[in-house]
SEKOLNU-888839 format. One line per field, with one value per residue (C-alpha): y, z, x. Coordinates in nm, 2 decimals. Layout:
N
y <- [Y:...]
z <- [Z:...]
x <- [X:...]
***
This chain:
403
y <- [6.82:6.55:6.47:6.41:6.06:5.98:5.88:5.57:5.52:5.47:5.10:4.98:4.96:4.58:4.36:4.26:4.04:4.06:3.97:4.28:4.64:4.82:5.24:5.38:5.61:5.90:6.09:6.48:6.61:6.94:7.16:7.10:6.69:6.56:6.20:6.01:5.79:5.41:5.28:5.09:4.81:4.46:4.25:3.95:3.79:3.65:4.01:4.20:4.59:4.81:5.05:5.35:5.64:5.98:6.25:6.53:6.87:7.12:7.46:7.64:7.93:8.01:7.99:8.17:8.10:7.97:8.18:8.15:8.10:7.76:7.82:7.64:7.74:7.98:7.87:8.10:7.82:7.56:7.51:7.80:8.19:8.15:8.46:8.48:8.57:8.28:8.42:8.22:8.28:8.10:7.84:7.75:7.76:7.50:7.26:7.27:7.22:6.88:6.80:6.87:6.62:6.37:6.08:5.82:5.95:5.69:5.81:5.94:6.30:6.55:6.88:6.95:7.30:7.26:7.54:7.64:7.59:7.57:7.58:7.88:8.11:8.32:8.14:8.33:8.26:7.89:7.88:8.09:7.80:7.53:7.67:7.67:7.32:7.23:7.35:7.05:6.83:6.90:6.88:6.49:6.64:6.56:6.30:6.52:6.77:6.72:7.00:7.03:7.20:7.21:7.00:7.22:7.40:7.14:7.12:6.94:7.22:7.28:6.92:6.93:7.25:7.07:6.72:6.94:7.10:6.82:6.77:6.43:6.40:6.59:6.59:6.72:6.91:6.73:6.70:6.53:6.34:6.47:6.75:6.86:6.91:7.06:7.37:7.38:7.47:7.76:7.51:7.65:7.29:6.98:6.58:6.50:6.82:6.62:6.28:6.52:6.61:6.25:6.10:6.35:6.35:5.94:5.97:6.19:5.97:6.14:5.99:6.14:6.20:6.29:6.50:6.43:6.58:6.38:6.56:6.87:7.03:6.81:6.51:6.17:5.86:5.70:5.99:5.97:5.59:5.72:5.93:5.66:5.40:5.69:5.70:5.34:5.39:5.67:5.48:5.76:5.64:5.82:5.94:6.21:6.24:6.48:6.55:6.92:7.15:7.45:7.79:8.09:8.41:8.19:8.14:7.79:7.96:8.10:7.84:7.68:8.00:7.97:7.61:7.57:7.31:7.04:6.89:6.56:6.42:6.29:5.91:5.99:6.13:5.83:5.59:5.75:5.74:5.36:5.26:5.47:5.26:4.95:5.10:5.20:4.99:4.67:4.89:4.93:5.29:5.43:5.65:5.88:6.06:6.12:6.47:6.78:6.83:7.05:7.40:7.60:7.82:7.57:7.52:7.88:7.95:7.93:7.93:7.62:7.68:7.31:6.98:6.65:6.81:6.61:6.60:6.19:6.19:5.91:5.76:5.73:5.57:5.34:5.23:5.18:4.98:4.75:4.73:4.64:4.39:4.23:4.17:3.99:3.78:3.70:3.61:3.28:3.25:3.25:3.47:3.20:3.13:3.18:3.24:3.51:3.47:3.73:3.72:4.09:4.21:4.44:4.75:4.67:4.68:5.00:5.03:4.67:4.79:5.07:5.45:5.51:5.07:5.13:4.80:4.60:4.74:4.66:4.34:4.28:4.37:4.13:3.82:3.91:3.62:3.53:3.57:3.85:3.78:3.98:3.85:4.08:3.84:3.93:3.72:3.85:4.06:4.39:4.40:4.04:3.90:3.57:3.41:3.12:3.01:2.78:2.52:2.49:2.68:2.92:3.20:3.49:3.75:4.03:4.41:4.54:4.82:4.80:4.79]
z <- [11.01:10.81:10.83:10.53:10.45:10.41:10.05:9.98:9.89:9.50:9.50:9.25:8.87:8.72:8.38:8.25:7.94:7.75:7.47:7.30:7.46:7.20:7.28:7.25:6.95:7.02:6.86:6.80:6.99:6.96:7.28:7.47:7.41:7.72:7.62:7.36:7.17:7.17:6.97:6.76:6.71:6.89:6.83:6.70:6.56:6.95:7.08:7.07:6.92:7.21:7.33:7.12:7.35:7.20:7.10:7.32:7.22:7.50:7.54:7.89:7.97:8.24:8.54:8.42:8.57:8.93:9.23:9.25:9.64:9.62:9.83:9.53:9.25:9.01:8.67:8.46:8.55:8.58:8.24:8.05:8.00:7.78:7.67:7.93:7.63:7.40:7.09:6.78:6.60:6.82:6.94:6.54:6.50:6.79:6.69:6.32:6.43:6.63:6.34:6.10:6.35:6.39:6.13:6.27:6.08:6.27:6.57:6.85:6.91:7.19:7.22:7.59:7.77:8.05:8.33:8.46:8.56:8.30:8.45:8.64:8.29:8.27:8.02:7.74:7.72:7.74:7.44:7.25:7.34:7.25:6.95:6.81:6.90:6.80:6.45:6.41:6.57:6.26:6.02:6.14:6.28:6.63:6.82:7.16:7.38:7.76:7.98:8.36:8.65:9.01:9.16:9.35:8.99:8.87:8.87:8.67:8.50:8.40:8.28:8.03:7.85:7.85:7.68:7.46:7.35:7.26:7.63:7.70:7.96:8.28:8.45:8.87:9.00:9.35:9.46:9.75:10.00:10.29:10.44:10.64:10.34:10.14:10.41:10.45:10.08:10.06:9.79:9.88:9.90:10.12:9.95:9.98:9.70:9.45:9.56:9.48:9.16:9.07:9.13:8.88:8.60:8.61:8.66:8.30:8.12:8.12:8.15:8.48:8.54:8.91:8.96:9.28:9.41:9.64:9.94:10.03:10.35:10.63:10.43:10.53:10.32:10.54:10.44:10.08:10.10:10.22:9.95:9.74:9.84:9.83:9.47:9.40:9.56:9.28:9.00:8.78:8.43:8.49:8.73:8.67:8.98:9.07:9.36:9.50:9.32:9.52:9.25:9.36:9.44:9.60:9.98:9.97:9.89:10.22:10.43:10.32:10.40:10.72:10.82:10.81:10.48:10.36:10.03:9.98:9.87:9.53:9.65:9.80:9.58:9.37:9.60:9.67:9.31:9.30:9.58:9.35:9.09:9.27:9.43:9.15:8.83:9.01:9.05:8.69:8.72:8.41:8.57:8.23:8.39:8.67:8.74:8.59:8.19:8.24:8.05:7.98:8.28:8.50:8.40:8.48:8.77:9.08:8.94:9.13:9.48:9.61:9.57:9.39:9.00:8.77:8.36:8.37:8.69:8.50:8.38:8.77:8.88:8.61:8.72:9.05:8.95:8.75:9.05:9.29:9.10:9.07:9.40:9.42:9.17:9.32:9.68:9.70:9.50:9.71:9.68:9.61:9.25:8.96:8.71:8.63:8.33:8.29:8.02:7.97:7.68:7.46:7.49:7.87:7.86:7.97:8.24:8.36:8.38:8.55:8.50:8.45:8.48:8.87:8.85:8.69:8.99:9.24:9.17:9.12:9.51:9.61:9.39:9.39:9.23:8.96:8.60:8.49:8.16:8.00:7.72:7.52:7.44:7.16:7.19:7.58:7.69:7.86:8.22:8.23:8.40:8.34:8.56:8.54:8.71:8.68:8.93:8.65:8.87:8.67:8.82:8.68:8.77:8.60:8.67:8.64:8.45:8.18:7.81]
x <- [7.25:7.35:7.75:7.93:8.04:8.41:8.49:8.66:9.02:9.07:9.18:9.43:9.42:9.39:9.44:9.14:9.09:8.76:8.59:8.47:8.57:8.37:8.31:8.01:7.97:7.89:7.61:7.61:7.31:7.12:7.22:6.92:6.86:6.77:6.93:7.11:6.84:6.94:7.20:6.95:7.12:7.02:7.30:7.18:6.85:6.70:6.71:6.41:6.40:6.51:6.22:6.24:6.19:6.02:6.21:6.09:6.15:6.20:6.11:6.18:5.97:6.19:6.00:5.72:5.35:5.57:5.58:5.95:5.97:6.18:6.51:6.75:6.63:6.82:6.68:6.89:7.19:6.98:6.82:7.02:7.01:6.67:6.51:6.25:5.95:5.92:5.82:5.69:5.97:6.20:5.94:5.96:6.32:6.37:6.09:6.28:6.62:6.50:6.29:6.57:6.86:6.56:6.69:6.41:6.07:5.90:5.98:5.70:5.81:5.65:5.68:5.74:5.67:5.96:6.13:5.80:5.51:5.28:4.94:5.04:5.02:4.75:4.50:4.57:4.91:4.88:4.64:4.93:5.17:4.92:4.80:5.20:5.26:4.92:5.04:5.30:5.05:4.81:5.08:5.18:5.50:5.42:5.18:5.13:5.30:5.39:5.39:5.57:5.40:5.33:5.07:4.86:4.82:4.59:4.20:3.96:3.89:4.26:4.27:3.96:4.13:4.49:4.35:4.12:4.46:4.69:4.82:4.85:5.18:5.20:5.53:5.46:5.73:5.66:6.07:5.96:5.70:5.83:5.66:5.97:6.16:5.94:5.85:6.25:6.28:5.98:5.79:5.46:5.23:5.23:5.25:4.90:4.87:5.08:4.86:4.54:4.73:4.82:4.49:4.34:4.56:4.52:4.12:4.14:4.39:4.70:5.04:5.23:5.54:5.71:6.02:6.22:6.56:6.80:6.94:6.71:6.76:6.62:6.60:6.76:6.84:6.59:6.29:6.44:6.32:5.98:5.93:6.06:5.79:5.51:5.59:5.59:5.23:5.10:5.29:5.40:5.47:5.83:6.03:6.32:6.54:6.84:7.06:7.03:7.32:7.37:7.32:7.48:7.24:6.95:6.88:7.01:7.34:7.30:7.25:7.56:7.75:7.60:7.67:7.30:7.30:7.53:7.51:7.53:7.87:7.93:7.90:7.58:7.42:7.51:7.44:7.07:6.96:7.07:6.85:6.60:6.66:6.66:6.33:6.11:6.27:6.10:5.77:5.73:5.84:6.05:6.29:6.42:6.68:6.91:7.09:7.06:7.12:7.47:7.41:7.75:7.59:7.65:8.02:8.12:8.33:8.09:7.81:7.74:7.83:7.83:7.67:7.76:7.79:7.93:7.91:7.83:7.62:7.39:7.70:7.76:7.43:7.40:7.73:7.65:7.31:7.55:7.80:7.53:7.36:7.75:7.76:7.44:7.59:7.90:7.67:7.77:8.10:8.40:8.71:8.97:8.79:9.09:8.81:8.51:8.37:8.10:7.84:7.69:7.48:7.64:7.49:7.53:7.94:8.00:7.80:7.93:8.25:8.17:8.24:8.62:8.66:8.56:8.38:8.59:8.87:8.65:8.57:8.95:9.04:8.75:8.87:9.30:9.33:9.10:9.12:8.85:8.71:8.43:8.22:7.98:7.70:7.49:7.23:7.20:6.92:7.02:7.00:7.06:7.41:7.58:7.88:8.09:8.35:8.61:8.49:8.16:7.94:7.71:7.49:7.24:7.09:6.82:6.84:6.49:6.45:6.73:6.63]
***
């Protein structure tokens, strides 16, 4: 069993001058939006147009067409008390209320058949669902729809029908490479299925997408890194990864009772999903999200037994990434220097100075005495970090991944 790291001592608050401290705004979101869009804004002629990401429209079929075997799972908190029938009426009234909140006409949008497995409908109720998003597809409304799945739920045969009908992104649940883990958890298929499954959907042209989970009962940090590098091996388009929650009323629930299952800790988790990032980022890999989207099922009073939940988890990572990359920069600067100054792109502030200013603190206990100064460069390119110091010295450094 894994032992549970101590966490570290909050260190102590510290003045910091910068150049800009701008917020960022905050945009009203439909309940289900996996993600805030980019802020759109690049700052200044030399920076290129951010990637605009699609807007993907969800709709769960709560865990209809899977065998429902996996020891965590409790979908109903996990992705929201959904009606477990989607009917066309309500399919319609969610695709129009993204449409409607959608202020970027230009913008790809997908409609994405999520909380299931989709392939594991019976065939007649997959060409219902198709044939209602294949409605907006005709109408120039939406470009394509993305399902999710398991991997030993695809065939050749399964893949000629999808394309036929609009499919064009698979997303494999495949939560891990390790074997050991995956029996642990009940899941029902081995990781040379979701290889099999990967191999397909790239021989037939479909973009892929792997979901992983941190922490699952007999995984390690080092098997974690294993299934890591086994993924930089398929090259997914994306990755989505989150840290095991513990749901009340599932079997995992019972291990913990019974001493047989530790979550990971909050620091973990977060530290797990940065050596993710600073795995797969350099791989090419788009990783879209990190930790479950919080439902107001999940926020009732132990509906989540254990496990490192938090509202920001992403926040957390990304702040981690930042952090790390810091202290690559700082390598070869020593800790009497009286001056930081670091040059960060704008849209990259936040997450520079680290969830809650953690960063920013950090940094201050390693340098007591310097001068912290933080300028928002416009004409920076995110992911890219500048340092001076007052001894002339200049370093850089580039964090893959960050647009």
């Amino acid at each position: 069993m894994r032992k549970n790291r101590r966490r570290k001592k909050p260190g102590k608050a510290c003045t910091v001058k910068t150049a800009l401290n701008t917020p960022r705004s905050k945009v009203p979101l439909p309940r289900r939006f996996a993600s805030p869009p980019p802020d759109g804004e690049t700052g200044g002629r030399l920076l290129p147009d951010p990637p605009v990401k699609p807007l993907i429209i969800p709709i769960f079929i709560m865990n209809r067409g899977c065998p429902q075997h996996c020891t965590f799972c409790n979908e109903k908190i996990a992705a929201g008390n959904f009606s477990p029938e989607v009917t066309q009426d309500f399919f319609d009234a969610e695709v129009a209320s993204y449409l409607r909140w959608n202020k970027d006409k230009a913008r790809r949008v997908e409609i994405a058949f999520y909380g299931g497995s989709f392939t594991g409908l019976s065939p007649d109720d997959q060409k219902r669902l198709l044939s209602w998003a294949n409605i907006y597809i005709q109408k120039g409304q939406v470009e394509s729809i993305r399902i999710s799945t398991r991997p030993d739920y695809i065939d050749s045969e399964q893949l000629i029908f999808l394309h036929a009908n609009g499919v064009r992104t698979i997303e494999i649940g495949a939560q891990s490479f390790n074997d050991q883990a995956l029996d642990h958890i009940g899941r029902g298929h081995d990781a040379r299925a979701t290889e099999t499954a990967m191999q397909l959907l790239k021989a037939r042209g479909f973009k892929t997408g792997l979901h992983l989970m941190a922490g699952l009962p007999g995984d390690t940090r080092e098997s974690f890194l294993s299934t890591l590098k086994r993924t930089v091996e398929l090259q997914p388009d994306t990755v989505r990864i989150h840290p095991v929650l513990v749901f009340k009323d599932t079997p995992l629930a019972d291990e913990l009772l019974c001493g047989r299952y530790s979550p990971l800790t909050l620091e973990e988790a977060v530290d797990w999903c940065r050596l993710a990032w600073e795995t797969l980022a350099p791989a090419g890999i788009s990783i879209i999200r990190f930790g479950l989207q919080m439902t107001p099922e999940m926020r009732q009073e132990g509906a989540v037994a254990a496990g490192p939940l938090h509202p920001s988890f992403g926040s957390l990572v990304y702040s981690a990434v930042f952090y790390s990359a810091t202290l690559k920069l700082l390598g070869n600067v020593p800790e009497h220097t009286r001056i930081l100054r670091f040059g960060v792109a704008k849209r990259d502030l936040s997450n520079f100075r680290g969830f809650g200013n953690q960063n920013i603190e950090a940094i201050k206990r390693l340098y007591p005495n310097a001068q912290i100064v933080i300028d928002s460069v416009r004409e920076q390119l995110p992911g890219h970090l500048s340092l001076n110091t007052g001894a002339g010295e200049s370093f850089s450094f580039n964090i893959p991944g960050i647009s």
